[in-house]
C-alpha positions, -999 to +999 in steps of 0.1 A: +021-453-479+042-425-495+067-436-527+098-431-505+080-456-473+075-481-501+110-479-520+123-485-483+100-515-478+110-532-509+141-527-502+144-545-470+123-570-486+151-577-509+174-580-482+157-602-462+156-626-490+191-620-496+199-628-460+174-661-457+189-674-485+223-671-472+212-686-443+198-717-454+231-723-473+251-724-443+221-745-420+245-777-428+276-768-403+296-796-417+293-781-455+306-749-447+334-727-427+356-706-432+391-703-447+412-688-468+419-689-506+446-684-530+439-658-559+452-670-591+481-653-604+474-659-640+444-662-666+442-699-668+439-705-633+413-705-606+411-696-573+422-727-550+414-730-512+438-735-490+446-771-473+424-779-450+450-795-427+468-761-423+433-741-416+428-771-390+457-751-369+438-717-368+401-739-366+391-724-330+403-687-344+378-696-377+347-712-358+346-682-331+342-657-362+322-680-382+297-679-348+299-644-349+292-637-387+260-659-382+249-639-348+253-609-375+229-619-399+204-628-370+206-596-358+204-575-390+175-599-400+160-588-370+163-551-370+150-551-407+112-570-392+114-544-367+120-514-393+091-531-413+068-535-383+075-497-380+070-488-416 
């Protein structure tokens, strides 16, 4: 295995951990969605979330791209095994 063959591998070794990780985060459904936020305007705020009660009018729009961003990471996990069963 050439230096350039293993940077690569290592590389989608990282990312493959990056992406189970994420994965197992969002396992539990009910913990997670998605939404939007609010960016604090000044320095002694945070970052708030917006109500859930107004997301709840946009929830089908959410889910379908929530469903979507999860059939992502699938598919890139599975195209990185591939390029490592190819490396």
């Amino acid at each position: 295995m050439d230096k350039e063959t293993y940077n690569r591998a290592v590389a989608i070794s990282n990312r493959l951990s990056q992406l189970q990780k994420v994965k197992e985060e969002l396992e539990d459904t009910r913990n997670h969605y998605l939404t939007y936020a609010r960016k604090a305007n000044s320095l002694g705020e945070r970052d708030s979330l917006c109500a859930d009660w107004k997301m709840e009018y946009i929830g089908v729009i959410l889910d379908k791209h929530d469903k979507m961003i999860r059939q992502e990471i699938d598919g890139e996990i599975a195209a990185l095994n591939k390029e490592i069963e190819e490396l």
